[in-house]
N, C-alpha and C positions, 0 to 999 in steps of 0.2 A: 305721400311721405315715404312709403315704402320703396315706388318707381324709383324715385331721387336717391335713395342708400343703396338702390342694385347697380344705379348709373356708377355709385361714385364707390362705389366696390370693384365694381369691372375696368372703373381705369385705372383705381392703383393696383389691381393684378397684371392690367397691361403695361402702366408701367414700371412695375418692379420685372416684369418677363424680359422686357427692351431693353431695359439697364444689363439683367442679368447675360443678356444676350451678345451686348457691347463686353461688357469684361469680358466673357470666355472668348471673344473672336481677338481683344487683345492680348492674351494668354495665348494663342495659339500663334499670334503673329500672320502678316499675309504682304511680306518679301517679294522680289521679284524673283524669279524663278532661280536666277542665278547671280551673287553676291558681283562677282565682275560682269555684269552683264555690257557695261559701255566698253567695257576694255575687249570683251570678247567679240563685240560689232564690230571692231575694226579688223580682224581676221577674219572678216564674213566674206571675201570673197577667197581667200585660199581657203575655205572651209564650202564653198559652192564648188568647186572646182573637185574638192576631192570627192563632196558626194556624187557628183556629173560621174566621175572614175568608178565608184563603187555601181552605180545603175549602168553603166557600159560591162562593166563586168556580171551584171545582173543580180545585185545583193546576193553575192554568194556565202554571206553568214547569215544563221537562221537558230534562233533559240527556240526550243523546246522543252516541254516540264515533265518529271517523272512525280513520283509522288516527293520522293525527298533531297532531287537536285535537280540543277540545272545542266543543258546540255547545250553546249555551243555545238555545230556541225557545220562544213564546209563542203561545201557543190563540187564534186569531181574538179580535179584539174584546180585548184584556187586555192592550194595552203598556201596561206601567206607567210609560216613561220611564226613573224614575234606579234601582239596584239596587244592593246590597250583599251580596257572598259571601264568607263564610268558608270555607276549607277546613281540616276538623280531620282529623290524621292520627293516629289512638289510639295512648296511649303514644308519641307521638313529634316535639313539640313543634317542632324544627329545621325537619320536612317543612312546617308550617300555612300554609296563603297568605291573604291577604285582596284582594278588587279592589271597587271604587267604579266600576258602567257607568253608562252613557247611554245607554238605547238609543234613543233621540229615539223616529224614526218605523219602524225597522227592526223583523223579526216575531223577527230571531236575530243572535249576537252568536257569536263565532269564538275561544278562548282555543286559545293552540298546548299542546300536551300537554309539550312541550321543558320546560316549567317545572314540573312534578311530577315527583315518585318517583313508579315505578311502586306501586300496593299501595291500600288501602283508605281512602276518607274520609267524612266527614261535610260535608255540603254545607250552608249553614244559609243560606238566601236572606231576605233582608230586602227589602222593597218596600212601595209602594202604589199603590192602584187606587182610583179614585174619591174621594179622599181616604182610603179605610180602609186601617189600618196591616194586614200582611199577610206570615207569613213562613210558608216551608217547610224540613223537614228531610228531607235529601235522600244514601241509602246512595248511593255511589260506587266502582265501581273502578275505577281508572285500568288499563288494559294496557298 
C-alpha cells in the first residue's frame, strides 16, 4: 500500500514539473531566429558574395570588451568610413539593437555596454571598402 502512494506521488510531481515546464517554454516563445527569415533567404546570395569580400579583405572588424564598452577596431589600411550593426539576441527580440557609425578617419569607435543585456549576440556588420559591399557575422557575449 505504501509502494503504490509513492508511485502515485512521484508521477503527479512529474507531471505537474512537465506541465510547468511546457508553460514557461510557452512564455518564453521559441521563433525563428529571424521574423523575415524567408524574405531574408532570398538575398542569400548577395549576402555570400559580400561575406566572400569581407574574408578577401581578412575580417578587418574585430570586437573587443572593456569592462564597460564595446570596442569596434579596424586592421590598418581598412576604414570603411560608414557601418551598419545589428545586434540579434536569440530568441529574444525586445534585447536586438541596431546603430548607423561614421567612423570618418578613426581606426575604433566606443559603444557603452549600459545599453545591452548581459548574454549572447549575433553581430551582423554591414560596410564597404573600396567600393566592395562587405559584411561580417560576428558571435558575441556581452558580460
Amino acid at each position: 500500500m505504501k509502494f503504490r502512494n509513492g508511485i502515485i506521488i512521484f508521477m503527479s510531481l512529474f507531471i505537474t514539473f512537465i506541465v510547468t515546464l511546457g508553460i514557461l517554454m510557452q512564455r518564453e516563445g521559441s521563433d525563428l531566429v529571424s521574423d523575415d527569415y524567408y524574405a531574408h533567404d532570398r538575398g542569400y546570395q548577395g549576402e555570400l558574395k559580400a561575406i566572400q569580400q569581407a574574408n578577401h579583405f581578412n575580417n578587418p572588424l574585430k570586437i573587443s570588451q572593456t569592462e564597460d564598452s564595446l570596442i569596434f577596431k579596424w586592421k590598418e589600411n581598412s576604414t570603411p568610413g560608414r557601418i551598419s550593426l545589428y545586434f540579434m539576441r536569440p530568441n529574444n527580440k525586445k534585447f536586438d539593437k541596431s546603430f548607423e557609425l561614421n567612423f570618418g578617419n578613426n581606426q575604433q569607435i566606443l559603444i557603452p555596454k549600459s545599453l545591452f543585456k548581459f548574454g549572447n549576440y549575433q553581430v551582423d556588420a554591414k560596410y564597404a571598402i573600396n567600393g566592395d559591399s562587405c559584411q561580417q557575422h560576428i558571435m558575441l557575449r556581452i558580460k
